[in-house]
C-alpha positions in Angstrom: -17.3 -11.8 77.7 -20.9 -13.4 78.6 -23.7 -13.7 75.7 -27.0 -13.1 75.9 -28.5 -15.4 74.0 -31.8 -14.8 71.6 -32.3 -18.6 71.5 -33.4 -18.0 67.7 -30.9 -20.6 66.7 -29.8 -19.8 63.2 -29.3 -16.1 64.9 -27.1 -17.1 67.7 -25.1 -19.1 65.2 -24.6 -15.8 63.5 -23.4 -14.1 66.6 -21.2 -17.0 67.4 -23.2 -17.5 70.6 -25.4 -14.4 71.2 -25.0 -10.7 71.6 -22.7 -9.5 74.3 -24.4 -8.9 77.5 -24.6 -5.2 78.6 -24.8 -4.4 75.5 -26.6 -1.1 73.6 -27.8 -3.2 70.2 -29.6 -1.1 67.6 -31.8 -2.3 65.9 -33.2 -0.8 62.6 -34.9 -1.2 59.5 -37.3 -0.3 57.2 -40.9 -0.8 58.2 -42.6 -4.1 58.3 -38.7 -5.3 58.0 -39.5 -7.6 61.5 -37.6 -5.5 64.1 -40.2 -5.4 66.5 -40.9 -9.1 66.2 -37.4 -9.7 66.7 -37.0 -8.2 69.5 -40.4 -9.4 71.0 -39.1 -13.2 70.3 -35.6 -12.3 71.9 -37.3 -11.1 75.5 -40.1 -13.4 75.7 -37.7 -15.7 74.5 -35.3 -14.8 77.2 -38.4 -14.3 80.3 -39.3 -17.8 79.8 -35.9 -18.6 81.0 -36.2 -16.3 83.5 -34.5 -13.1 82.6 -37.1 -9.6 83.4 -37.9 -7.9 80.9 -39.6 -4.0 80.4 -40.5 -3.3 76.2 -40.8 0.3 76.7 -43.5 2.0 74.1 -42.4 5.3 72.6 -44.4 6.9 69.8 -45.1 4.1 67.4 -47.7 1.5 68.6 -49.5 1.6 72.1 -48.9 -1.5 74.3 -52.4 -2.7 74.2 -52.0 -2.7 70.5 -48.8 -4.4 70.7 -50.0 -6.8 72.5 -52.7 -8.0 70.5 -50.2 -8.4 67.6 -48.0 -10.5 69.6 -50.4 -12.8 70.7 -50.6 -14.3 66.8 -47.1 -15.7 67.5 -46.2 -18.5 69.6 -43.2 -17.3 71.5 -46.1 -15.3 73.2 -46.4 -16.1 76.6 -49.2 -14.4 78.8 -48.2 -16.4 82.0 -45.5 -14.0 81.5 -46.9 -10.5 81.2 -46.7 -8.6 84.4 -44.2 -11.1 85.7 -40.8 -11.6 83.7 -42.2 -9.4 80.8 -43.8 -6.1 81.4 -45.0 -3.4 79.1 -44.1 0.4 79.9 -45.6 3.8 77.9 -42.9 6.8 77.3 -45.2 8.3 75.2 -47.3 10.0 77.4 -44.0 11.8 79.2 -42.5 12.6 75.4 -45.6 14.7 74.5 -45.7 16.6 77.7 -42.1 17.1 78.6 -40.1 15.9 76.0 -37.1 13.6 75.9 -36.1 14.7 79.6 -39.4 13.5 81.3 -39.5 10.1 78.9 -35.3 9.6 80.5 -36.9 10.6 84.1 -40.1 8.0 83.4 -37.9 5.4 82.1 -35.4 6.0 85.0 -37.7 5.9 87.2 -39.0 2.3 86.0 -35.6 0.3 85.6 -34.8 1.6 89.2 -38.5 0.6 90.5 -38.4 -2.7 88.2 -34.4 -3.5 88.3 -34.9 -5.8 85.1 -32.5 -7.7 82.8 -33.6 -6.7 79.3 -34.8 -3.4 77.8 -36.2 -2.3 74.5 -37.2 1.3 73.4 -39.5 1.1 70.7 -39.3 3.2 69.0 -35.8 5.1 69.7 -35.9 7.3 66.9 -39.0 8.6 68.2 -37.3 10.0 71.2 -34.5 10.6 68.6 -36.2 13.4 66.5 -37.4 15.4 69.5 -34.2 16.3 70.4 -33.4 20.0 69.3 -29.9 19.6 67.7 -26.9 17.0 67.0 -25.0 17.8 70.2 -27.9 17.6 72.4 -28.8 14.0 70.5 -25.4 12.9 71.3 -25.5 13.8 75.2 -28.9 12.4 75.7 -27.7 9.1 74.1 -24.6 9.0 75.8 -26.0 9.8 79.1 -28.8 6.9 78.7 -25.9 4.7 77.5 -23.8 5.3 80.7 -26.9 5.2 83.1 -28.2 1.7 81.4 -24.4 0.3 81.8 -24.3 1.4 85.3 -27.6 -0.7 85.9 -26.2 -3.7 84.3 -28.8 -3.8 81.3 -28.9 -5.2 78.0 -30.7 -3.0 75.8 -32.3 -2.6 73.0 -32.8 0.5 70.5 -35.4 -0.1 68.1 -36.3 2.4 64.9 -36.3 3.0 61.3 -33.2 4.8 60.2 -32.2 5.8 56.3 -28.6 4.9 55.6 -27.5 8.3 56.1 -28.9 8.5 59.9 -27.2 4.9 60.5 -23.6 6.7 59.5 -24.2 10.2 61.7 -27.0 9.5 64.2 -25.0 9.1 67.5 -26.6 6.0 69.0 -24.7 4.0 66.4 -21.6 5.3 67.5 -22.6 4.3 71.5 -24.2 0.7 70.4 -22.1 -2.3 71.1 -24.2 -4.2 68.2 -25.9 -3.0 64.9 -28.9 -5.4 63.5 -29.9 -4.0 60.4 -33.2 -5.7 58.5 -34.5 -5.1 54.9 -35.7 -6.4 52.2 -33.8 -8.0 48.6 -36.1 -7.6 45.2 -35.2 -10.9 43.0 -37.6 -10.7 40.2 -41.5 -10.4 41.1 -40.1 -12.1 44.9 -39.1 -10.2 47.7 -36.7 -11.5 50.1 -36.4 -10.6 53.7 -32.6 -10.3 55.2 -30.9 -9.3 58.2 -27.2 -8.3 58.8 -25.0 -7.6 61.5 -23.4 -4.4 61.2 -21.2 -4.3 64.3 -20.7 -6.4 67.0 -17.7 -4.9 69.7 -15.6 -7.2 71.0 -16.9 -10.5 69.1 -16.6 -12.3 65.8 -19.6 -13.1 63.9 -20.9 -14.1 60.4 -20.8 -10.9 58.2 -23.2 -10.5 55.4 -26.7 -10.7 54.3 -28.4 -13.2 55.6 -32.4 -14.4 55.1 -35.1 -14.7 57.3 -39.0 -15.4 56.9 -41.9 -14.4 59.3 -43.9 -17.1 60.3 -46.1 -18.2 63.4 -43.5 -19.3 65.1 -41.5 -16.0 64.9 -38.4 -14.6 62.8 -36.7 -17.7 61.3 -33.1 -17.2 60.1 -31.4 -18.8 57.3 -27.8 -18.7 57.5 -25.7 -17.0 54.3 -24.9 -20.4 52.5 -21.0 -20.9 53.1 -20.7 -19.0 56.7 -23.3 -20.4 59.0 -22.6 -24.0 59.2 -20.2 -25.9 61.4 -18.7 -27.6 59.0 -15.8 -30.2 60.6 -15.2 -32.9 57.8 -14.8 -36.2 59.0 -14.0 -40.0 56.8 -15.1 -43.1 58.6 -13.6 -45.3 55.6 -15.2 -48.6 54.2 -17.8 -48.8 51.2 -21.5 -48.8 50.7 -23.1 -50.3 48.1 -24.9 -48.5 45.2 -27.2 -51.5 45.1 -26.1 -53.0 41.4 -23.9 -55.5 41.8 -21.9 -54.5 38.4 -21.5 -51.5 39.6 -20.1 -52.4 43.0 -17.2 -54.5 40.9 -16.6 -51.2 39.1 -16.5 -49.3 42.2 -14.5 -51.8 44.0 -16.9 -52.6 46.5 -18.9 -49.7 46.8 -18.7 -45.9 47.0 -16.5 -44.7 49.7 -18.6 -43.7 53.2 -19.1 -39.9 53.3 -18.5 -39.2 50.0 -19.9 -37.2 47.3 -20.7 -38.8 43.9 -22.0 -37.1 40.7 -24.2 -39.5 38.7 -23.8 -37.4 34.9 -25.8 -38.5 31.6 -28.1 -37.6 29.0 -31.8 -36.9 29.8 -33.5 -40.5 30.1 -30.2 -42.5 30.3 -31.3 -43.8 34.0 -29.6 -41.7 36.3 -32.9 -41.3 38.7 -33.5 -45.1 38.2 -29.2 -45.3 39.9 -29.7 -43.3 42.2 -33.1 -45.2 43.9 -30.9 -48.2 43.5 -28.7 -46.6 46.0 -31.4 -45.7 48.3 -33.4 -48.7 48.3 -30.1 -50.7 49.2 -29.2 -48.2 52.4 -33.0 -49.5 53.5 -32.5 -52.5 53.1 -29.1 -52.7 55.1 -31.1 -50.5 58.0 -29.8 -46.7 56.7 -32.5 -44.4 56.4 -32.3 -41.8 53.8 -33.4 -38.5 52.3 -34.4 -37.8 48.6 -34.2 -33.8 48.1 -36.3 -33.6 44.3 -36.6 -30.8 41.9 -38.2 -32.5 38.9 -40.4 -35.3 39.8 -42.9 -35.2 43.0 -42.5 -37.6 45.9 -45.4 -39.5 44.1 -43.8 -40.0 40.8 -40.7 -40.9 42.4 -42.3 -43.7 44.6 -44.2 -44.7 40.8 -41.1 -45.3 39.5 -39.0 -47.5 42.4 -42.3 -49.4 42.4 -42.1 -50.2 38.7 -38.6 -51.7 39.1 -39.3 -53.4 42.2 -37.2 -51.1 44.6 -38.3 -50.8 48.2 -37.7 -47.1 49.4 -40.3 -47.6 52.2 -42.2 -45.0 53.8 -42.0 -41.8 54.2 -39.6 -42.1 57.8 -37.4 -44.6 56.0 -36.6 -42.7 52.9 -38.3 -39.1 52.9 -38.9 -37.4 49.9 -39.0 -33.9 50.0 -39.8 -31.8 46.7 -39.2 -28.3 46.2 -40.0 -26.3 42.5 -37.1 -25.0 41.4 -38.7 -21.5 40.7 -39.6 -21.3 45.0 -35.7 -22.2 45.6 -34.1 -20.3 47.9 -30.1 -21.8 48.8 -29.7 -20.8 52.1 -32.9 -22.2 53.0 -32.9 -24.7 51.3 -29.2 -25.7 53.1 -30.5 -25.5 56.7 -33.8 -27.4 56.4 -31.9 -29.9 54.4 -29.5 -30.0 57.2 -32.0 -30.0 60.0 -34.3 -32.9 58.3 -31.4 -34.8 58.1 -30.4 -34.6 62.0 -34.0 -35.3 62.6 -34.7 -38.5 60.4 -31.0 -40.0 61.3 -30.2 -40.2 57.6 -27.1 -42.0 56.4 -27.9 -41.6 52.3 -29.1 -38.3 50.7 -29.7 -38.0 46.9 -30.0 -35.1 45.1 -32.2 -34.9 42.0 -31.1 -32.8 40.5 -28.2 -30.5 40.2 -29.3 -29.2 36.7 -33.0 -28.3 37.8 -31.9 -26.8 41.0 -29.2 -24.6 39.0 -32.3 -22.8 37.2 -33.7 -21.5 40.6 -30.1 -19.6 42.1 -29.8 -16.8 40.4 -25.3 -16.6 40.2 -23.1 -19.1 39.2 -21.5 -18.1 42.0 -24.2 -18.5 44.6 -25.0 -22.2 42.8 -21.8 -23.3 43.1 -21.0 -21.7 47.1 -24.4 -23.9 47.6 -23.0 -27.0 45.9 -19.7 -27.0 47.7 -21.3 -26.3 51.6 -23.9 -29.1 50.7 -21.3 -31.4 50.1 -18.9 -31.1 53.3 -21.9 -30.3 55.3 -23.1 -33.9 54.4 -19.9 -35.2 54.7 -19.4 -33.9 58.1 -22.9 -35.4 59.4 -21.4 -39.3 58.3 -23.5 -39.0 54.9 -23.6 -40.3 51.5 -24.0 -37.8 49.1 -25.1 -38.5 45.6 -26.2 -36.1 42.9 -27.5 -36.6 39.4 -26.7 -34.3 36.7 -28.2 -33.8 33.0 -25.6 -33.9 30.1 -26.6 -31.9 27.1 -24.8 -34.3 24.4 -26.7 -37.3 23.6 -24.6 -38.9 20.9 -21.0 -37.7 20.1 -18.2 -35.5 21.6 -18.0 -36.3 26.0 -17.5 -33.4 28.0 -17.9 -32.6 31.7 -20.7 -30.0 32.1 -20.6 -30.1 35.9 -21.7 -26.7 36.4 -18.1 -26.1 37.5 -18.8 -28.1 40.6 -16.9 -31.4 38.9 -14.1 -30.5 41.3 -16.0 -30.8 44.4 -17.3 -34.0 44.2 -14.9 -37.4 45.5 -16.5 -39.7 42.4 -18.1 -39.3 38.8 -20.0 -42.1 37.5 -20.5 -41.7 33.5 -23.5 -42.9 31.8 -23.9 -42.7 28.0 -25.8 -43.4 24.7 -23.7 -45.1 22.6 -25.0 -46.0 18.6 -23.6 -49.4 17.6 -24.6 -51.7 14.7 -27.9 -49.5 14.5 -28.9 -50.2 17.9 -28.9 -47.3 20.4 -27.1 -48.9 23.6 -25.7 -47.7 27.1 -22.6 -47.4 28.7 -21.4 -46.9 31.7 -18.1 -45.6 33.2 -16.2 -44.8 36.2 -14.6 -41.3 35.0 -13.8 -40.4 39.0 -12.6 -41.9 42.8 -11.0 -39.6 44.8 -8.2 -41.6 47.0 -9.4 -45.0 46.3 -8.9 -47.4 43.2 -11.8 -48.7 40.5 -11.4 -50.1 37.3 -11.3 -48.1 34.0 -13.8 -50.7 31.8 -16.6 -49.0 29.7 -19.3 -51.5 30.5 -22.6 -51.8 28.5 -25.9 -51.8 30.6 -29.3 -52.6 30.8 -32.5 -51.2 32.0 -34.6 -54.1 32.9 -37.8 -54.8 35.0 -35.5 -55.2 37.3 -33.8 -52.1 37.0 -30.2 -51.4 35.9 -28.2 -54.3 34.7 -24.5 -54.1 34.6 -23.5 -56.3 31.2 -19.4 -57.0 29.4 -17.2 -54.2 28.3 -17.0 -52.8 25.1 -14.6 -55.1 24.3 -14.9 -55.5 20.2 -15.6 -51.6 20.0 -12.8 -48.2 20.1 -14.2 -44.6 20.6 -17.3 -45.6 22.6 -17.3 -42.4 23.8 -18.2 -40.6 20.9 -21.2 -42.3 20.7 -20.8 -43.5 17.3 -18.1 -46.6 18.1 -16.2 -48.5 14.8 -15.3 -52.1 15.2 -11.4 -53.0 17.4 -8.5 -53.7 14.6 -8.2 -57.6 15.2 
């Protein structure tokens, strides 16, 4: 079966290529849900590579009024209006004879016009003039068959309540449902879109979210379902740019894994992780920094302090986003696409704890964690994430958010009270499928940055934060 695609990427990914070609698609919603933006982009989208297209006007807006909407976006094209993309009015033929004359007038136009794509706007429109349910049902299966026989792809456009979407009968003819709303979370409201049926092709099921913007409707996949996620290992080890470390690591963290740096607040885990991303620079690896507490600003403060080169801003970006704006599935494709874009081989994530407080389910948080970490993977990078533990002194435990499991490596870091003095530790607790040694090692935060110093040697239960002197 041939697609047709929309070439609104994130929506053909949710198709699985595009929406079967022939087709009757539906398209509803509730109003100012997008569906007439939508299907604008799709045909103007589609005339610009050369498919005809006739947007056929119903009872809703006039074309002329239409059109001056459309212009504010930039899929408009007027090189293309009265060429590949033409505007037609049913409206006048509804008021004066009713459904038949509007089937006669459109007829009469796909015959004259013989185009690729058409959209009735709005369907219902034509919809509630019909006199009864079996007279709705011929009329839509009559303009079905004529539209198949033509070799059209169509689309139905109209606002529908879910009651009209289970017994109206064009959404027992359509070969695809699009159905576009709106989610309340809080005081923010969130725009989505779900496919509702698709014949004869798989696609991503679900709720999905979209935004508005100049450019168009811009989709952003479910988190989990969207991305083509293929793992891949390359092997070898990159540095984490402190030498003690790398002796603790073995070398390095593994290539294309995904490392959880976990400690109290202050310990240094920001400081470890621009460590990491100064040394990618300065082997030639350009990398992202995706921040939730401190602003690309602070950030570059701090590497500067410690005399860590993280470069500009297209060697290491920094991108910042509050916590209370966060939305996971966007969040997951721009990540994903500024990665592709900047080439980057290192991505930290700072961090895991702040960007828990803006997903509203445990669930959600974690599905986000997880696709972040084998989408990463599967684009040949280096994923590390820091993470706040509440304890400061005493009992170790894992918080992890329940995402522990998913990472390949944990790297401990802990206060530790001994003779008075409140020092650190740090600890390899994690390496998925490789080796790394098991010492508790004090370190240092210098002007220098982090300085790996001896184990605990003379010290037992280090952990607890309150160690007693080793039986000699």
């Amino acid at each position: 079966m041939q697609k047709l695609k929309t070439y609104i990427e994130s929506l053909d990914e949710i198709l699985h290529g595009g929406i079967p070609e022939f087709a009757v698609t539906v398209i509803t919603g509730e109003p100012g849900s997008g569906k007439t933006v939508l299907t604008l982009q799709t045909m103007f989208n589609n005339a610009r590579h050369g498919a005809k297209c006739i947007y056929f006007t119903t009872l809703s807006e006039p074309a002329p009024k239409l059109i001056r909407y459309t212009q504010m976006f930039e899929f408009f094209d007027e090189d293309l209006i009265n060429n590949n993309f033409k505007f037609a009015d049913l409206g006048s033929a509804l008021r004066e004879g009713g459904p038949d004359q509007a089937m006669e007038r459109l007829i009469e136009v796909v015959e004259a016009e013989q185009p690729d794509i058409v959209a009735i706007d709005s369907f219902k429109a034509i919809h509630d003039l019909v006199p009864d349910t079996e007279s709705a049902r011929l009329f839509v299966y009559d303009l079905a068959v004529q539209l198949s026989l033509w070799s059209v792809t169509t689309f139905l456009v109209g606002e529908y309540t879910p009651e009209e979407i289970s017994h109206s009968p064009e959404f027992a003819v359509a070969d695809a449902i699009i159905n576009m709303g709106t989610e309340t979370s809080e005081l923010a409201s969130l725009r989505e879109i779900q496919i509702k049926k698709l014949r004869g092709s798989s696609f991503n099921s679900g709720k999905h979210f979209f935004e508005i913007g100049s450019a168009g409707v811009r989709i952003y996949p479910r988190v989990g379902t969207a991305l083509n996620i293929e793992s891949s290992t390359s092997g070898g080890r990159v540095s984490s740019g402190v030498p003690g470390l790398d002796e603790l690591l073995h070398g390095g963290l593994p290539s294309q894994s995904a490392t959880i740096i976990e400690g109290g607040t202050g310990i240094g885990k920001t400081l470890l992780g621009l460590h990491f991303m100064a040394r990618g620079l300065s082997e030639g690896e350009k990398g992202i920094i995706f921040t939730f507490e401190e602003t690309p600003d602070q950030l570059k403060a701090i590497a500067a302090h410690f005399g860590l080169s993280i470069g500009s801003g297209t060697d290491v970006e920094i991108q910042y986003t509050a916590p209370v704006e966060l939305l996971g599935a966007k969040w997951l494709t721009l990540a994903r696409d500024r990665v592709q874009e900047l080439g980057a081989k290192r991505v930290m994530l700072d961090s895991v704890s702040t960007m828990a407080m803006g997903v509203t389910t445990e669930r959600r948080f974690k599905d986000l964690i997880y696709t972040a970490v084998k989408m990463f993977r599967s684009m040949g990078v280096t994923f590390i994430m820091t993470m706040e533990a509440p304890e400061l002194l005493g009992s170790s435990m894992l918080t992890g958010h329940g995402i522990s499991s998913m990472s390949d490596n944990i790297i401990m870091m802990r206060y530790v009270e001994v003779e008075s003095q409140l020092k650190r530790a740090i600890s390899i607790l994690k390496m998925r499928g490789t080796s790394h040694e098991n010492d508790l090692r004090e370190f240092k935060i210098t002007n220098e940055g982090i300085l790996i110093g001896e184990p605990f040697k003379h010290f037992q239960g280090v952990l607890s934060g309150l160690p007693t002197p080793a039986a000699q």
